[in-house]
Every structure is written in C-alpha cells, then in structure tokens.
C-alpha positions in Angstrom: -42.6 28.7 -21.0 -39.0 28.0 -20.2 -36.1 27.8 -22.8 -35.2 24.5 -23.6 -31.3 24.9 -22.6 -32.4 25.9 -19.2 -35.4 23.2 -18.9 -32.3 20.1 -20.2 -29.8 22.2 -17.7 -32.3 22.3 -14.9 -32.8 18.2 -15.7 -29.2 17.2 -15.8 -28.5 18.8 -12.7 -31.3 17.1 -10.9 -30.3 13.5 -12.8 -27.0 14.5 -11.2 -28.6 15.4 -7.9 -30.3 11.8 -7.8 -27.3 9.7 -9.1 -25.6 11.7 -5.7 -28.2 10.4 -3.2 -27.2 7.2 -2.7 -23.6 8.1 -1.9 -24.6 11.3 0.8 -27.1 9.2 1.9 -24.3 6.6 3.2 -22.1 8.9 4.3 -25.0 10.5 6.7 -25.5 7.0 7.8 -21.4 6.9 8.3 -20.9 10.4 10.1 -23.9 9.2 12.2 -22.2 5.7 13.2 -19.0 7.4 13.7 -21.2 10.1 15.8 -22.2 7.9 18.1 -19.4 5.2 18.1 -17.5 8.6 19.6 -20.6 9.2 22.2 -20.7 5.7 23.7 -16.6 6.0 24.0 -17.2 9.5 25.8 -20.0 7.7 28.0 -18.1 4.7 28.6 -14.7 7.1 29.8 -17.2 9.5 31.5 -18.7 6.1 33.5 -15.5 4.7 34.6 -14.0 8.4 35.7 -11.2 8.4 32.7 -13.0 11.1 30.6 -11.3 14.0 32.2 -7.7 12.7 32.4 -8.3 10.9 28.5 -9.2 14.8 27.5 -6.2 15.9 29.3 -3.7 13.8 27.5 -5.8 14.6 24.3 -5.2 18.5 24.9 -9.2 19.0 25.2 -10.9 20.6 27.9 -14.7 19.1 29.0 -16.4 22.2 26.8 -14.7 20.8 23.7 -16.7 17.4 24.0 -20.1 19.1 22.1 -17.7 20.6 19.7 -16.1 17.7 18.8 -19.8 15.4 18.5 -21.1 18.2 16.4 -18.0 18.7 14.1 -17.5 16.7 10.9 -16.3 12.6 12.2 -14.3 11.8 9.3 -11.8 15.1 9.9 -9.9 12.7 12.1 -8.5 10.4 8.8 -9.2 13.3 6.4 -6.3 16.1 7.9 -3.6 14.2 8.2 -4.4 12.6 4.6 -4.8 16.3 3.8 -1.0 16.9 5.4 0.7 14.2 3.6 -1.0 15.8 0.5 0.0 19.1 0.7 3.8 17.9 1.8 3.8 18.0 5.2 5.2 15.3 7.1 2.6 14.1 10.0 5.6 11.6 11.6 7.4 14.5 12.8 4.5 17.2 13.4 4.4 18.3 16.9 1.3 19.5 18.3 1.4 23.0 18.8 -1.4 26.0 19.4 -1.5 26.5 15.4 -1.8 22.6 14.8 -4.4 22.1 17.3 -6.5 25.4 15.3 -6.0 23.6 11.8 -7.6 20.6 13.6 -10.4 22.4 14.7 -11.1 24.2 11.5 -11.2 20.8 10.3 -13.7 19.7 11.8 -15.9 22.2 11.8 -15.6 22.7 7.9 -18.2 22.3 5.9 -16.3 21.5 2.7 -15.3 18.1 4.0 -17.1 16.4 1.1 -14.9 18.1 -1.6 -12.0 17.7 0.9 -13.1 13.7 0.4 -13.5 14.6 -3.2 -9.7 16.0 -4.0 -8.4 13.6 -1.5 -9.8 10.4 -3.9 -8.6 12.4 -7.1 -5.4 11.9 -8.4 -5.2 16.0 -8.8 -2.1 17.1 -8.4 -2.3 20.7 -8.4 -3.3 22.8 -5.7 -6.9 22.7 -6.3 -7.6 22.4 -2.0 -7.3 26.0 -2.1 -10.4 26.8 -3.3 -12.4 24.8 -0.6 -9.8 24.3 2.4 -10.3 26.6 5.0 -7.0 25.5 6.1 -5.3 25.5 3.3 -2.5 29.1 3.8 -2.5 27.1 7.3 -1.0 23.9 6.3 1.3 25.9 3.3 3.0 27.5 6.6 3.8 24.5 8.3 4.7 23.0 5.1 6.9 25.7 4.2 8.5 25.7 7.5 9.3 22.0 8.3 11.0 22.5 4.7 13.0 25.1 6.1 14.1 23.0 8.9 14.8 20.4 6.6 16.9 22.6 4.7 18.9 23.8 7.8 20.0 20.6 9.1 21.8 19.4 5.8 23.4 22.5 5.7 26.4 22.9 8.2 25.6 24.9 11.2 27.5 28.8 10.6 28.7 27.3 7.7 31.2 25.3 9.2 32.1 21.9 8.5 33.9 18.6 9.4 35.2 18.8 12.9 34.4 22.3 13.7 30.4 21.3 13.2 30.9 17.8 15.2 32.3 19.7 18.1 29.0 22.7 17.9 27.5 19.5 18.0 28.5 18.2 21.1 28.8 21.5 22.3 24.7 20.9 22.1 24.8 24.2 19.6 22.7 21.9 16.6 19.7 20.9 17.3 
C-alpha cells in the first residue's frame, strides 16, 4: 500500500498536470498554425521562384528549410525578447556566424516553454541559466557590446578635445 505523502504528492502533481493541459494544448495548436503559416509562405516563395533569393538575403541555405519547419516557431519573438532581457541591445546587433548559432540553438531548444515561462515572470535574476542553452552565448555578446560601449565614451588613446576630433577625422575612431 503506498505512503500517504507519496499517494497526496503523486495527486497534486497530476491536479497540476491537468490544470497545465489546457494551456500546452493551445500552444500545440499555436506552434502548429505558426508551422504551417511558415510552410504555405515557403510554398508560396518556392511557386513564384523567390524562395532561393528570399533564403539568400535571410542568410539560409535550401537544407535549412526542414530545420527551420521542425524547430520550435515561437524562437523568432522569444530570442530577441530573450536579448533585451539579458542586456543586450537587438537595434544595434549585427548578424554575425556566432549570432546566427544562438539563433539556431534557439530554435532547436527544447526548453522554449520555461524560456516563455522566465520571459512572462518578472524574475530578475539570472534564473535563464539553468534552462538556456544559450545563455554563456548571449553573456558574451552582452559583455562585449558593453565593452564597446564603454570604449566610445572614453577618448580614443586617451586623448581629448581637439587631438581626438582630428583621430576622428583622421577615420582612427570608429
């Protein structure tokens, strides 16, 4: 006969299972409209011969097309929520080799429902870290564009006043 603690334990987690249903089975019904919202766009590129120069501009080759219908739809408005989050600023983000891999560990992640989770919460701390595959990832690009925030309000060799305004137009500051 089983223990009573584990019986009422084994009961509340499947109350909580059950009071969960509803809400995972809306976002199934989500990831699946988004799914195939994205197939028909594909389809309708493919049919009027822009798929291949639309994947161009998007920095995607033909073979990323299953990848990107099997990976998780909402990655696309979760990262760069996540981004702003962890500090980094999206408006001046260029898209670089390590950018585009944080994207697609993104959406292939599995955790994207307690990324949906923190991302609701009003936690401030750093609790990402324990689910976000990305999360040393974004800390470096955080981390850097702070750096290079740092280094443009400080003058350039440390010099200042007209010395820096002529580097300047010397193109020496970026």
């Amino acid at each position: 006969m089983a223990h009573p603690r584990v019986f009422s334990r084994w009961l509340d987690q499947a109350v909580q299972a059950l009071a969960r249903l509803p809400s995972n089975f809306m976002l199934t019904i989500e990831d699946w409209r988004e799914r195939s919202s994205l197939a028909r766009e594909l389809d309708g590129l493919a049919a009027h011969g822009e798929l291949d120069r639309t994947l161009i501009e998007a920095g995607l080759s033909p073979s990323d097309v299953p990848r990107l219908l099997k990976g998780h739809p909402g990655a696309g408005r979760q990262l760069p929520e996540m981004m702003r989050r962890v500090g980094i600023d999206t408006a001046i983000l260029p898209t670089t080799p390590e950018i585009r891999e944080i994207e697609w560990r993104c959406t292939d992640c599995r955790s994207w429902r307690q990324c949906r989770e923190w991302l609701a919460s009003d936690d401030g701390d750093h609790g990402y870290r324990a689910f976000c595959p990305n999360a040393t990832a974004l800390e470096r690009v955080r981390d850097r564009q702070e750096l290079r925030r740092a280094g443009r309000d400080r003058p350039a060799g440390g010099r200042s006043g007209i010395l820096r305004e002529l580097d300047a137009m010397r193109g020496q500051i970026y």
